[in-house]
Residue, then its C-alpha position, 0 to 999 in steps of 0.5 A: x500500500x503506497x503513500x501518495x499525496x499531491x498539492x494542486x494550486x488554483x492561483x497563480x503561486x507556484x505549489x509549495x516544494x516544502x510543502x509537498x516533501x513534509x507531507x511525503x515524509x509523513x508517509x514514509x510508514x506506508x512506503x519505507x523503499x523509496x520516495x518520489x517528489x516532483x513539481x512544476x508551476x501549481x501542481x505538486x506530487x510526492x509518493x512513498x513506495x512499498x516495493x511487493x514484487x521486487x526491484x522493477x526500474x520503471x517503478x517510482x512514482x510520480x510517473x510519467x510516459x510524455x513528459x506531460x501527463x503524470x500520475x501519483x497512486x496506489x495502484x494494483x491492475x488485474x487482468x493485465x493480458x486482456x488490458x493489453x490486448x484492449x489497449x493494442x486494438x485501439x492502436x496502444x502497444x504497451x510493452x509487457x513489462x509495464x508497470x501498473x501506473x503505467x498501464x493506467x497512465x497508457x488507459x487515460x492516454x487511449x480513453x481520457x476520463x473513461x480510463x477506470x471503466x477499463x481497469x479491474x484491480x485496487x487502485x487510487x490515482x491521481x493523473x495531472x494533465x499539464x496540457x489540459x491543465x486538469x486534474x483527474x482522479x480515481x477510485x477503484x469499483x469496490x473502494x478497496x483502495x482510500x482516495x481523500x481530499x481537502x478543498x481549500x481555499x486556493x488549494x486542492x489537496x489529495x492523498x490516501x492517508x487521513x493523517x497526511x492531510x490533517x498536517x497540511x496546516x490549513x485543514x482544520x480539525x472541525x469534525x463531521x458532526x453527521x459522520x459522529x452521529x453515525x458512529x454511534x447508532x451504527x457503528x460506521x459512517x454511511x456517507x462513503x463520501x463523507x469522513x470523520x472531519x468536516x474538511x476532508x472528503x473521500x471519493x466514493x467507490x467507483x467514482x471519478x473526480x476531475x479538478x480544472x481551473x478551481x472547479x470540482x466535478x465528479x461522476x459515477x463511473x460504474x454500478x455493480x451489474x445485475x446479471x442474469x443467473x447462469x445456467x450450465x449444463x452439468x453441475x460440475x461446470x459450476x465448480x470447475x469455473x469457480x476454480x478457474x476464477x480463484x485460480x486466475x484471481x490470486x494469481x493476479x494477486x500474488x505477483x510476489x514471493x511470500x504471501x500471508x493469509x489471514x485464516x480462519x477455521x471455515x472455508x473462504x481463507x483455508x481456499x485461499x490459502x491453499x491456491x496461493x499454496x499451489x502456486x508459489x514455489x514452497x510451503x514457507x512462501x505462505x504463512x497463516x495467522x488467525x485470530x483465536x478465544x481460549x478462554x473468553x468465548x467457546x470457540x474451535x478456530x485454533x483447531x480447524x485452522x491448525x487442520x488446515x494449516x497442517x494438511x496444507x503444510x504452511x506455518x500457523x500464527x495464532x493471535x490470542x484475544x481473549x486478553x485484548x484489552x487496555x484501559x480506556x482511561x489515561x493515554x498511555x501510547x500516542x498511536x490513536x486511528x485516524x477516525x473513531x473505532x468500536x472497540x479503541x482499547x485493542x487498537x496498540x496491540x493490533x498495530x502490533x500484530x500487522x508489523x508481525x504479519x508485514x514482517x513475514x509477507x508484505x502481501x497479505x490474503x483477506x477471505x470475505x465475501x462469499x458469505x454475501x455473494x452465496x447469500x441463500x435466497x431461495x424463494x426469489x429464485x423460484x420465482x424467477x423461474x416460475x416468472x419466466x417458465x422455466x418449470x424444468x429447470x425448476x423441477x431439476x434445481x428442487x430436485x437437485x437441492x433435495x438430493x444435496x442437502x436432504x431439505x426441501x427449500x421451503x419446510x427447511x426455512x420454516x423453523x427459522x423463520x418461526x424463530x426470527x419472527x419469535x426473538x424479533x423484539x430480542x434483536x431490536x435495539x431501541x433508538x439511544x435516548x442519550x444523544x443529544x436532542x439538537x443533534x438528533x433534530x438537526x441530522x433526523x437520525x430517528x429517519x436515518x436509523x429507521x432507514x438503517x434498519x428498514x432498508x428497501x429491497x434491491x433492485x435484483x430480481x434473483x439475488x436481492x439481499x446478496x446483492x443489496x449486502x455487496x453495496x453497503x458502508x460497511x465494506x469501505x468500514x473493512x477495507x479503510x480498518x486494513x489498509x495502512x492508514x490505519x495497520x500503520x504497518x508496510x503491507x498490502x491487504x487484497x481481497x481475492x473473492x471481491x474481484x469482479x469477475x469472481x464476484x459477478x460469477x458467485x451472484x449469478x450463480x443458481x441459489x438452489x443448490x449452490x448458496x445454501x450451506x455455500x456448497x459451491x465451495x464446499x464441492x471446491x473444497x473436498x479435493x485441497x482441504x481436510x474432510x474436517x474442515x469441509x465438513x465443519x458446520x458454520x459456527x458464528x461467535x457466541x456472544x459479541x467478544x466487548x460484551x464478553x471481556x467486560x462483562x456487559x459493563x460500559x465504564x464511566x467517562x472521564x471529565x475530559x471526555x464528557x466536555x468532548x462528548x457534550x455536543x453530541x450525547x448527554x455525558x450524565x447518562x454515562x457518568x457512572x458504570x452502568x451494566x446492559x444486556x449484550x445488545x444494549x452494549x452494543x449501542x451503549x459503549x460507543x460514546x466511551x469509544x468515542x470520547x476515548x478518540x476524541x481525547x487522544x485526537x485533540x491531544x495528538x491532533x496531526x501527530x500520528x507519525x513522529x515530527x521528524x522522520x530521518x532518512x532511513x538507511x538506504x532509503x531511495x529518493x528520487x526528485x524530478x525536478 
């Protein structure tokens, strides 16, 4: 995950050099291998580089193919040989070797600002098109990679790290009173266009920003598709095509010697892992950590993953977490998240363990997705078919599902809509009294949390809810929770199953029989996996691990964080320890988590990496001009 950041001026000074290596050096934590700086009249660019696939000559960044146009990122292409072939039919031939960037410079250069229509992968970028004298910025379709910027009063101020643009002196620290809000009913922000400070913004996921002559505009560029279910002839076909895509979609990942995966003890990472396994040269090149309970909460991941792990013959990290926990109160380290988290007081020790991971793989494997893409929605499935006659195919599916998993679809849901229907009122959390009632007018939270709760059905005749779970915040909550603004660790975390070719074929695959129980990869699994593993029912946490370690209890806050907490919740209501069921603690230990974040930013407000950062041993600058 490279640091980038970049200064483009509206006026008539030139962007500030000082200005523009101060920022680079703050991101020196994300690209320890070299750092590039170039400006010329308003614009001003600079990159730190985290180097995964070896020394390439070409790599560093701010880069350029004429001389006019240059781009600054974080930028990972997948399906290189179709871009090229793409590129080559529109009379482009771009060598083989191209580095990323510049494959993504030769797509702006071939199909202007329709470029990441073009491009599948992770990436942020930003192009400066000295000719036009424009500014074109982009995001990857799935928001895997951070984009933020600042709009200032005579300055445009980009890059991918929270903390390097709240050094720039002329971004405030005034907070996002909508974003705050939303942490506390839900946890996360849900404007994805929105952080947790007034003055910076991020680009949405699939979204292209454009900034000339002082105007911002920005545009959707793409919209996950809705594809028609697909229907093969032999069931075996289903499989063979979901392993030829994980196939492809590591490979295309990996481009690098040692990998790590985060492994959990079910299907989706074991899978990963085993691919990436069969693909690098050695069992050393792959190594898992996984996070285990002992003691805390019933909980047999340690013995599945170490299953896995074993069959695999791949070395195992096991984190334990039953003792994750540091006092809320006090200060203790300066290392405070950019924006505010659930559950702060595991924060120091996570840092700790991604600088563990990053020292074994600088590329690491996360395994979600398929439990949203296989999301099991039988009954708007059969009713595709009975809408569109297909009486046999729906005959075969039922009698296929039946013979599979010997359940009949709709007596095999009855109990558990029997179920839901009698704990309905055990999972609804009531709206929290103890926020402030200006707040609650200004914003209409009560409309926005009955929203949250309620949410309209998706527009997908076959998939709705798998479909409707692809688009939620809460996966730019994941990827921002992993990428090295936060870790504050020099690796990069990638997301086989979220790629779009995989992921588009996992929702258009036929619920019945495929999404109930995952069974597609189940059937994928049996031939790489221990039958233990594959046979492993699904075995969700007990009981939610905060509630657990403190025992339902929510702490008092401290007269610091009451005076901070006060625009936005009534402090009284959380002046004294107080005990809840586990569903209340989920709500009610937000505002400690909250005043915990606002007590460290307003202390170490813009100092989340060291004043000085000294050159490093060997450390490569490179200064165009």
């Amino acid at each position: 995950m490279s640091g980038f950041v970049g200064i483009l001026r509206s006026d008539d000074l030139p962007a500030s050099r000082e200005a523009i290596s101060a920022l680079t050096d703050v991101l020196r934590f994300r690209g320890p291998d070299a750092s590039g700086l170039w400006t010329e009249g308003a614009i001003g660019l600079g990159h730190a580089l985290l180097r995964t696939e070896g020394v390439h000559p070409r790599e560093r960044q701010p880069a350029t193919l004429d001389g006019s146009s240059r781009i600054v990122g974080d930028i990972r292409i997948d399906a290189r040989a179709d871009l090229l072939a793409a590129l080559d039919a529109c009379g482009c031939n771009v060598a083989n070797d191209a580095t990323d960037a510049e494959l993504a410079l030769h797509a702006y250069h071939t199909w202007d600002d329709a470029c990441p229509e073009h491009l599948i992968g992770d990436f942020a970028f930003a192009i400066w098109d000295a000719q036009r004298r424009r500014l074109l910025c982009g995001r990857d379709q799935m928001g895997v990679r951070p984009f933020y910027y600042a709009q200032l009063p005579k300055q445009f101020l980009f890059g991918n790290t929270i903390d390097c643009l709240r050094r720039h002196p002329e971004v405030s620290d005034d907070l996002n009173e909508l974003a705050v809000a939303d942490f506390l009913l839900f946890g996360c922000n849900l404007d994805v266009g929105s952080s947790t400070f007034a003055h910076i913004r991020k680009l949405p996921p699939a979204h292209i920003l454009t900034v000339s002559n002082g105007n911002v505009q920005m545009r959707r560029y793409w919209t996950l598709p809705i594809d028609e279910p697909l229907f093969y002839k032999r069931a075996a076909d289903y499989v063979d095509r979901f392993r030829d895509l994980l196939t492809t979609t590591v490979r295309d990942r990996l481009r690098t010697e040692r990998v790590a995966v985060f492994m959990s003890g079910g299907l989706d990472s074991p899978l990963l892992a085993a691919e990436a396994r069969s693909q690098l040269a050695g069992s050393q090149d792959v190594a898992a950590f996984t996070y285990v309970y002992d003691r805390l909460i019933p909980d047999d991941e340690r013995q599945y993953a170490g299953l896995a792990a074993a069959h695999l013959r791949i070395p195992i990290r096991f984190w334990l977490l039953d003792d994750d926990s540091e006092s809320l109160g006090g200060f203790g380290s300066p290392i405070c998240p950019s924006e505010p988290r659930v559950e702060p007081e595991s924060y120091g020790t996570e840092t700790e363990r991604y600088r563990e991971m990053a020292a074994q793989a600088r590329v690491v494997f996360y395994g979600e997705g398929p439990d949203n893409a296989l999301y099991y929605e039988w009954h708007p499935y059969l009713g595709y078919l009975w809408r569109n006659r297909r009486w046999g195919k729906m005959l075969l599916d039922v009698g296929r599902h039946v013979a599979v998993h010997r359940k009949i679809p709709l007596l095999a849901t009855i109990p558990g809509r029997i179920r839901a229907r009698r704990d309905r009122k055990k999972w609804q959390i009531p709206f929290p009294q103890w926020l402030n009632p200006k707040l609650i007018d200004r914003y209409d939270l009560r409309g926005r949390w009955q929203s949250w709760n309620n949410p309209p059905p998706a527009r997908h005749p076959v998939r709705p809810k798998g479909y409707r779970s692809m688009q939620t915040p809460l996966w730019t909550q994941l990827f921002e929770s992993l990428d090295a603004g936060c870790t504050r660790a020099a690796m990069t975390v990638r997301h086989p199953y979220l790629d779009l070719r995989l992921l588009r074929f996992l929702l258009a695959v036929p619920a019945l029989p495929w999404c109930r129980s995952k069974l597609l990869l189940h059937t994928a699994a049996r031939s790489v996996l221990p039958i233990a593993s594959v046979n492993r029912p699904k075995s969700p946490l007990q009981v939610d691990p905060g509630f657990a370690r403190h025992k339902g209890v929510v702490a008092p806050v401290s007269p610091r964080q009451a005076e901070l907490l006060a625009p936005f919740v009534d402090p009284t209501h959380f002046s004294r320890a107080s005990t809840y069921s586990e569903f209340e603690y989920t709500i009610a230990s937000k505002p400690g988590a909250l005043g915990w974040w606002l007590e460290r930013t307003s202390c170490f407000a813009g100092v989340s990496q060291p004043q000085q950062l000294h050159e490093r041993e060997g450390h490569e600058q490179t200064n165009d001009r």
